[in-house]
Chimera marker file (.cmm) of the C-alpha trace (Angstrom):
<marker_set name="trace">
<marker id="1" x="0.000" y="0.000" z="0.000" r="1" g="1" b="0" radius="0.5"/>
<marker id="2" x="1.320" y="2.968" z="-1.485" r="1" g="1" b="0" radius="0.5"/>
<marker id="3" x="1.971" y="5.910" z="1.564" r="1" g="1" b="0" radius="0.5"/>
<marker id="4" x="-0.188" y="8.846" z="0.020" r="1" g="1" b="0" radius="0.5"/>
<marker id="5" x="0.494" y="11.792" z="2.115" r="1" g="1" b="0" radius="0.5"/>
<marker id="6" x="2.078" y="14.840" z="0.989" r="1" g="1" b="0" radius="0.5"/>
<marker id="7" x="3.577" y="16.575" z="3.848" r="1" g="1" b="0" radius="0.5"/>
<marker id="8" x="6.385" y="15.650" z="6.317" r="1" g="1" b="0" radius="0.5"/>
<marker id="9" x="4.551" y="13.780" z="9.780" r="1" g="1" b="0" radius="0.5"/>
<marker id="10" x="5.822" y="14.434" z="13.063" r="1" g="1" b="0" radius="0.5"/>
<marker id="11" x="4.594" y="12.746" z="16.445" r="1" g="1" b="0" radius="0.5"/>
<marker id="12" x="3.782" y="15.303" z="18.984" r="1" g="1" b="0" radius="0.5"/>
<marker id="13" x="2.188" y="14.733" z="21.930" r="1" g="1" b="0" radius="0.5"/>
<marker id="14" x="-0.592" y="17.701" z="22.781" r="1" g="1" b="0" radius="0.5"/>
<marker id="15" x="-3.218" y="17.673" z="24.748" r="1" g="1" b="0" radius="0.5"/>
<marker id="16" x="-5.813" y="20.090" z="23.247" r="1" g="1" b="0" radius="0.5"/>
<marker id="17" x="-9.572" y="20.084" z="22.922" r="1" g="1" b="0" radius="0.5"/>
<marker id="18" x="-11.989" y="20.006" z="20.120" r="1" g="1" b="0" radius="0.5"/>
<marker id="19" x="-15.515" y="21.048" z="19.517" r="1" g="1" b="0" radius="0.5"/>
<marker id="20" x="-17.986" y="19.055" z="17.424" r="1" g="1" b="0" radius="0.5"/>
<marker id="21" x="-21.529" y="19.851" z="15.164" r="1" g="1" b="0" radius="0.5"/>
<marker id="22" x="-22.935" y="19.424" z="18.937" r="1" g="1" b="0" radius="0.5"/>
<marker id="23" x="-21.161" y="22.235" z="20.713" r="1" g="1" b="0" radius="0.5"/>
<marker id="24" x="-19.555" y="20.153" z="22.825" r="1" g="1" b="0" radius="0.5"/>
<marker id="25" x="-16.450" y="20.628" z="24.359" r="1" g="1" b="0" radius="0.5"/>
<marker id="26" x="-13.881" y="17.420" z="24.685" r="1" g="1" b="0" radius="0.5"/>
<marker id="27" x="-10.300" y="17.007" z="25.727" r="1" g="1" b="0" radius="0.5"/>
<marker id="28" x="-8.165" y="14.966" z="22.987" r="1" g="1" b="0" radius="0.5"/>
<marker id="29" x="-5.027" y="13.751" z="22.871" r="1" g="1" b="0" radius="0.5"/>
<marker id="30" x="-3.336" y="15.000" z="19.393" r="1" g="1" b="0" radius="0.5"/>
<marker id="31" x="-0.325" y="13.362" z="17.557" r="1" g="1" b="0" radius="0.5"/>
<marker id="32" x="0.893" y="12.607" z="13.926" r="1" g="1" b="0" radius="0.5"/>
<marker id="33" x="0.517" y="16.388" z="12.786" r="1" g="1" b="0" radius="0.5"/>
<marker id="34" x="1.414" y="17.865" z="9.754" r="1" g="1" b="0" radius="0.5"/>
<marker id="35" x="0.506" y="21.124" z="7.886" r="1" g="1" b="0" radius="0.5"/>
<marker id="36" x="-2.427" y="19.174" z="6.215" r="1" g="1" b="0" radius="0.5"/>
<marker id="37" x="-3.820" y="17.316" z="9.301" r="1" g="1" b="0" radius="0.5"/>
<marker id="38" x="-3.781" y="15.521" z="12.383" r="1" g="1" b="0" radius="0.5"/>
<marker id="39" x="-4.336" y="12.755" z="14.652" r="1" g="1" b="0" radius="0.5"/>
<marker id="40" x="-7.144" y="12.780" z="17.731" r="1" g="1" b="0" radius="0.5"/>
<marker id="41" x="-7.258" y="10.229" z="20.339" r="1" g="1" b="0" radius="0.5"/>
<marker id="42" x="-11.312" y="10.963" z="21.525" r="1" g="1" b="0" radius="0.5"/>
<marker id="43" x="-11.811" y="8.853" z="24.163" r="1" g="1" b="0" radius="0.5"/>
<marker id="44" x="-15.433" y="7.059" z="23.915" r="1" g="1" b="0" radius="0.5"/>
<marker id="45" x="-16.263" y="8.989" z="20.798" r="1" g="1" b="0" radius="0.5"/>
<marker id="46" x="-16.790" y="8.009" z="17.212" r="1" g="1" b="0" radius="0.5"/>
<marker id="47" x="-16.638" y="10.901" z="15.295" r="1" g="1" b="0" radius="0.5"/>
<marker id="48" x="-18.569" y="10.111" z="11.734" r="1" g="1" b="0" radius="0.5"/>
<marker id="49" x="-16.221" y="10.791" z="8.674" r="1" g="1" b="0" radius="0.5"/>
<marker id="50" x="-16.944" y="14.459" z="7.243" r="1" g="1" b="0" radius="0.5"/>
<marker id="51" x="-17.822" y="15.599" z="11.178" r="1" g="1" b="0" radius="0.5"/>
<marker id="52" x="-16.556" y="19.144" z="11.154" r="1" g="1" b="0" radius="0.5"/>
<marker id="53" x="-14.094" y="20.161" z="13.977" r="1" g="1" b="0" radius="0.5"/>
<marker id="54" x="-12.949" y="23.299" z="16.238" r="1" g="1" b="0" radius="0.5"/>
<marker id="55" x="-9.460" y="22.416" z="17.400" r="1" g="1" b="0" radius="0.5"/>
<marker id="56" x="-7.615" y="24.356" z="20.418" r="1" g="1" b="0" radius="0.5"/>
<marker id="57" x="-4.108" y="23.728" z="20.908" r="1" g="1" b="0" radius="0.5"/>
<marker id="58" x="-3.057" y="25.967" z="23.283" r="1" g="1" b="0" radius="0.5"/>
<marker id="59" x="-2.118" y="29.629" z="22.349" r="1" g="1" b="0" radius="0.5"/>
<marker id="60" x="-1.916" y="28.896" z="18.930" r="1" g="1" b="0" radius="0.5"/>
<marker id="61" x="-6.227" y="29.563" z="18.596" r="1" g="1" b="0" radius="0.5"/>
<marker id="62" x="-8.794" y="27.248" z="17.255" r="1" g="1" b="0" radius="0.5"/>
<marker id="63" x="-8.292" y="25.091" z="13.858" r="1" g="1" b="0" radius="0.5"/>
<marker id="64" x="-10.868" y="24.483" z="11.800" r="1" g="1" b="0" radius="0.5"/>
<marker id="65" x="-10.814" y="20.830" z="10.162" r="1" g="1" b="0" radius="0.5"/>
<marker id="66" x="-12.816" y="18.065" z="9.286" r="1" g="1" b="0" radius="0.5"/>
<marker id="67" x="-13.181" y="13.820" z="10.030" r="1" g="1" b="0" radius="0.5"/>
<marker id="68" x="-11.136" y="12.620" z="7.185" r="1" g="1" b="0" radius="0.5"/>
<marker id="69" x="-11.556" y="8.982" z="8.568" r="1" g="1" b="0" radius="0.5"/>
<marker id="70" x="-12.043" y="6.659" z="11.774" r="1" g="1" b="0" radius="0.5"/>
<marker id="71" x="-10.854" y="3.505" z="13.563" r="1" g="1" b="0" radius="0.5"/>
<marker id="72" x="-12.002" y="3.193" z="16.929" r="1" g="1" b="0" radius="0.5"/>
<marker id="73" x="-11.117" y="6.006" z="19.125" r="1" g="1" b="0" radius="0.5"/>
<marker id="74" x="-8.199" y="7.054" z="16.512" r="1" g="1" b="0" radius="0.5"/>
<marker id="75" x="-9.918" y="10.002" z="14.167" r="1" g="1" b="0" radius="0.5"/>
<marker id="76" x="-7.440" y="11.354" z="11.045" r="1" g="1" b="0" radius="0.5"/>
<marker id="77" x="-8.382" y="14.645" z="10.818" r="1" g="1" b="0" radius="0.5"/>
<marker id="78" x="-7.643" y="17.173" z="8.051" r="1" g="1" b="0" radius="0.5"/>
<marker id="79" x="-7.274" y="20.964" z="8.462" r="1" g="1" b="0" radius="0.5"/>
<marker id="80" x="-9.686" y="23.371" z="6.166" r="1" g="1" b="0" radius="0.5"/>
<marker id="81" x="-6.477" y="25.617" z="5.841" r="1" g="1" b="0" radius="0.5"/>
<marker id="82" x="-3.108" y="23.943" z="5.903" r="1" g="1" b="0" radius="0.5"/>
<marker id="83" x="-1.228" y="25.331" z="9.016" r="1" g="1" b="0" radius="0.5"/>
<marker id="84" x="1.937" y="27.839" z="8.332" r="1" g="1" b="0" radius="0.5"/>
<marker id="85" x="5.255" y="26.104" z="8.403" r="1" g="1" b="0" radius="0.5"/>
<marker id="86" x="5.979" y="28.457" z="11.671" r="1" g="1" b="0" radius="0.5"/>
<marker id="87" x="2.761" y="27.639" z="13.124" r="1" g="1" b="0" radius="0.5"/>
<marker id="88" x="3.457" y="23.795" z="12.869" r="1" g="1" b="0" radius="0.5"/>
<marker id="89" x="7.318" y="24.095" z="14.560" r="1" g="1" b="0" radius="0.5"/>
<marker id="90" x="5.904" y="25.893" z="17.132" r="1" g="1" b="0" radius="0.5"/>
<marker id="91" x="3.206" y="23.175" z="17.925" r="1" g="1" b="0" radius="0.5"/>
<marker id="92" x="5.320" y="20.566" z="17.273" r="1" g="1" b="0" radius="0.5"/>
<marker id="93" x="8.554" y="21.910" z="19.145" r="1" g="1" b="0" radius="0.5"/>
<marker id="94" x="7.022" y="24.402" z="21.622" r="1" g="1" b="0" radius="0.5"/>
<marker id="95" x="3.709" y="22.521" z="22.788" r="1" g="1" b="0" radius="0.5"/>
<marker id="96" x="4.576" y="18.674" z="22.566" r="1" g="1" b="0" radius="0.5"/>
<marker id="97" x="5.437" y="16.859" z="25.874" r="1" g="1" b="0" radius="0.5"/>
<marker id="98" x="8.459" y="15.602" z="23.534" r="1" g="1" b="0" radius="0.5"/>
<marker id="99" x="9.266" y="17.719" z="21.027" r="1" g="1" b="0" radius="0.5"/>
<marker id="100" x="9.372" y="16.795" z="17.579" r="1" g="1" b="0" radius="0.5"/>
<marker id="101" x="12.637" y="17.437" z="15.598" r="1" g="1" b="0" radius="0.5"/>
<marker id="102" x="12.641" y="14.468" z="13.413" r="1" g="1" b="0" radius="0.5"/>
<marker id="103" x="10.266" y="13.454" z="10.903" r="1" g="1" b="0" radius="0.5"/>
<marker id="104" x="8.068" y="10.709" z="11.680" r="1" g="1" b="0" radius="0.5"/>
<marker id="105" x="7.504" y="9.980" z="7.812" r="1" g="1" b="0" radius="0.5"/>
<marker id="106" x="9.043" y="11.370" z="4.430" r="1" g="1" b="0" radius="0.5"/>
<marker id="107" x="6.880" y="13.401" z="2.276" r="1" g="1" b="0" radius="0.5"/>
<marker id="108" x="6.320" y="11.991" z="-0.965" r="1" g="1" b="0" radius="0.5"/>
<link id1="1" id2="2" r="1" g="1" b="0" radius="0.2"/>
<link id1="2" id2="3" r="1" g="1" b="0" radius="0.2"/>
<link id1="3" id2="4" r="1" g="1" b="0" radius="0.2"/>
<link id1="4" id2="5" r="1" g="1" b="0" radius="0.2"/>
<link id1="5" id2="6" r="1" g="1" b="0" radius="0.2"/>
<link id1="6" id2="7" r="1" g="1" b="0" radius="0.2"/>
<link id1="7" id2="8" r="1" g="1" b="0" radius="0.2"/>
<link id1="8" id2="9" r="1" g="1" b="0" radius="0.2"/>
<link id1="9" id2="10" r="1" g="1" b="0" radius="0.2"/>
<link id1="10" id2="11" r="1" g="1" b="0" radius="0.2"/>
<link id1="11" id2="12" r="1" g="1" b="0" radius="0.2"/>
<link id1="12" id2="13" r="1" g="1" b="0" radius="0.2"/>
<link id1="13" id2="14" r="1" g="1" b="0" radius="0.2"/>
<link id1="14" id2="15" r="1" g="1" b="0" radius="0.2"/>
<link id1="15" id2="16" r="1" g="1" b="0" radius="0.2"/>
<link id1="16" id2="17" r="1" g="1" b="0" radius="0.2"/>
<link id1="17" id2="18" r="1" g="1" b="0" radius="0.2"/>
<link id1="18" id2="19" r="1" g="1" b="0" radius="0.2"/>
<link id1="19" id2="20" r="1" g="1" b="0" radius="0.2"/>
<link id1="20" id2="21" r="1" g="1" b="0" radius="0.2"/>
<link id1="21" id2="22" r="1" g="1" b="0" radius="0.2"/>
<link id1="22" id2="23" r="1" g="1" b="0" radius="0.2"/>
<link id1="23" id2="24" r="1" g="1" b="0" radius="0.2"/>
<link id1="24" id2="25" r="1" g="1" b="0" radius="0.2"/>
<link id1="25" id2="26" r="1" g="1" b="0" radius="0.2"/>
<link id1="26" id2="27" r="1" g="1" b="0" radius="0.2"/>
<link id1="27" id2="28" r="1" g="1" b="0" radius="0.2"/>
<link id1="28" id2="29" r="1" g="1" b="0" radius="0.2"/>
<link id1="29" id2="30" r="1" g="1" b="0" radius="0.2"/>
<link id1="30" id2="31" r="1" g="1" b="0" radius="0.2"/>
<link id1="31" id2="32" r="1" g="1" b="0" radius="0.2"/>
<link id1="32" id2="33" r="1" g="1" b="0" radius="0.2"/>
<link id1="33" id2="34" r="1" g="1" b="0" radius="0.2"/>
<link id1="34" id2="35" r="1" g="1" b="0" radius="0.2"/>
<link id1="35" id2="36" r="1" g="1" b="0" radius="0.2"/>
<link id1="36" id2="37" r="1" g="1" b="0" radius="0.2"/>
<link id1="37" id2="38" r="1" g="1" b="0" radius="0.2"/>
<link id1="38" id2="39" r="1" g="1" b="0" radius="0.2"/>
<link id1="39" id2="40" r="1" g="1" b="0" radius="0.2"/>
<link id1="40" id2="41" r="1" g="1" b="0" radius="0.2"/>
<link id1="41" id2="42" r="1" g="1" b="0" radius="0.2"/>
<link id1="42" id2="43" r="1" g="1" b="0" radius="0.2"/>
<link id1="43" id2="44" r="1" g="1" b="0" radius="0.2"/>
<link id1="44" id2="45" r="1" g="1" b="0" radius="0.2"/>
<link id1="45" id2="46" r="1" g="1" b="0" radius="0.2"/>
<link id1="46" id2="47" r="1" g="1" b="0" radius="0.2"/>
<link id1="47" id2="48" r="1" g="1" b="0" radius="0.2"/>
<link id1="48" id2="49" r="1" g="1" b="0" radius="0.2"/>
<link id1="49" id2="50" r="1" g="1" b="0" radius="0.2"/>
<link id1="50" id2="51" r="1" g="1" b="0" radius="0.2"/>
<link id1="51" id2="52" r="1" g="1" b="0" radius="0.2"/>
<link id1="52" id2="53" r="1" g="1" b="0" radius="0.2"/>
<link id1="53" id2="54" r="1" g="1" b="0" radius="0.2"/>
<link id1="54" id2="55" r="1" g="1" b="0" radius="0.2"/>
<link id1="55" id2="56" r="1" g="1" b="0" radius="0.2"/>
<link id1="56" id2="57" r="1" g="1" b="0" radius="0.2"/>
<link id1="57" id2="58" r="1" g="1" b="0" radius="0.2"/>
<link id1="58" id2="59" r="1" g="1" b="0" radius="0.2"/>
<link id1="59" id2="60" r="1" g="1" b="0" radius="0.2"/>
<link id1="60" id2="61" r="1" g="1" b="0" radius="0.2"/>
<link id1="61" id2="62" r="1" g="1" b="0" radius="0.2"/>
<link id1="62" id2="63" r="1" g="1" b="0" radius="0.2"/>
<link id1="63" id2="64" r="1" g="1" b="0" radius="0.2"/>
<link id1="64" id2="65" r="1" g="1" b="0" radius="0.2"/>
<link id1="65" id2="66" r="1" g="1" b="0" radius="0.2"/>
<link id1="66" id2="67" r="1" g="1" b="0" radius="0.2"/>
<link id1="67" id2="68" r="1" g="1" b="0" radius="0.2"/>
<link id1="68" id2="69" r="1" g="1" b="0" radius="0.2"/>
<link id1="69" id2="70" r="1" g="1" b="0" radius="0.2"/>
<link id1="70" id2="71" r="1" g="1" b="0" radius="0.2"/>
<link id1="71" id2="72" r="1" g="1" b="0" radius="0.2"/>
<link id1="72" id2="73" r="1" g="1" b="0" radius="0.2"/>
<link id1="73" id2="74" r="1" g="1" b="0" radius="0.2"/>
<link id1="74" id2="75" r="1" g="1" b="0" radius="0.2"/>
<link id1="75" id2="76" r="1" g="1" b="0" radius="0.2"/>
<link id1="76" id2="77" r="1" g="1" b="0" radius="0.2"/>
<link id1="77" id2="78" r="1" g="1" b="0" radius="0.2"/>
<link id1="78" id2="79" r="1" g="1" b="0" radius="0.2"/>
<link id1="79" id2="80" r="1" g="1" b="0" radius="0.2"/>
<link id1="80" id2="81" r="1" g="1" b="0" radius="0.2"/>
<link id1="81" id2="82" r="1" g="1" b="0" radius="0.2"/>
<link id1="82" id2="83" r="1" g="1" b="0" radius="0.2"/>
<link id1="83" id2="84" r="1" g="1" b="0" radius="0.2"/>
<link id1="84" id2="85" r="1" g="1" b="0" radius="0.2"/>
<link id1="85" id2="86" r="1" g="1" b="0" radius="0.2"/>
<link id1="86" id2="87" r="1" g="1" b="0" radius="0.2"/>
<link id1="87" id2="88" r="1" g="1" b="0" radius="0.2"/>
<link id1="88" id2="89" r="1" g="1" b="0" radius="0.2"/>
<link id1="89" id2="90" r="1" g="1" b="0" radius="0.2"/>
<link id1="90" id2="91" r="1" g="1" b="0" radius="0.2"/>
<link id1="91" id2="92" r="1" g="1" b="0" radius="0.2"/>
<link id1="92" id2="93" r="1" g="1" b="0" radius="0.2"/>
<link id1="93" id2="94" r="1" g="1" b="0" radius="0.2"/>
<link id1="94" id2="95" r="1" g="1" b="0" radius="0.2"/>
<link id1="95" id2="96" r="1" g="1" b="0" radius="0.2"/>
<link id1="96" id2="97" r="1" g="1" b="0" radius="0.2"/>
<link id1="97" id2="98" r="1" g="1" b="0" radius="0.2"/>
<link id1="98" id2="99" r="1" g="1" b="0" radius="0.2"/>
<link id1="99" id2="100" r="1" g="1" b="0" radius="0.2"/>
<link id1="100" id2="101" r="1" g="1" b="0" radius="0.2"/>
<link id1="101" id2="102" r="1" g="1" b="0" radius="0.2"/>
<link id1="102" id2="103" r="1" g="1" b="0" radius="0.2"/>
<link id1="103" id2="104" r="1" g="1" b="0" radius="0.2"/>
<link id1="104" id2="105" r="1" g="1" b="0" radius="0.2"/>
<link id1="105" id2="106" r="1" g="1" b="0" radius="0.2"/>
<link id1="106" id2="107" r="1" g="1" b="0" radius="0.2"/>
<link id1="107" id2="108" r="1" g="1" b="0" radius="0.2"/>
</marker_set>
């Protein structure tokens, strides 16, 4: 199976919180970003694919995105606007637990 993602991956580890179609606030667990998308660990949810999201992680404000797809808990999620290169080191060096310096996969 052929790897078809475009930009570079990196695994972060952010807490943040999203915001469904219901208005309801939830605390997620956020890794595997790059400037396209992300990953969300939603504990007890299944998110539909095409569910459209309110991110917040942390100072950098609220990303808007949608359910790309779903297994389990594990939603791939990918951003309406793809995030600014300086937005995405800060998250990704400034905001993980570890941060990321090293890419998790090649871009194609």
């Amino acid at each position: 199976m052929q790897d078809r993602r475009r930009a570079a991956r990196y695994g972060v580890q952010i807490q943040g919180l999203i915001r469904g179609e219901d208005g309801v606030e939830r605390a997620v667990a956020i890794s595997n970003l790059s400037v396209e998308g992300c990953r969300l660990n939603v504990p007890g949810r299944h998110l539909a694919a095409g569910t459209m999201l309110t991110i917040g992680v942390g100072p950098v404000g609220l990303l808007h995105a949608h359910v790309a797809w779903r297994v389990g808990a594990v939603h791939g999620v990918s951003f309406d606007q793809p995030l600014h290169p300086a937005v995405l080191d800060h998250i990704r060096l400034f905001l993980s637990t570890e941060p990321a310096v090293i890419e998790e996969r090649r871009s194609a």
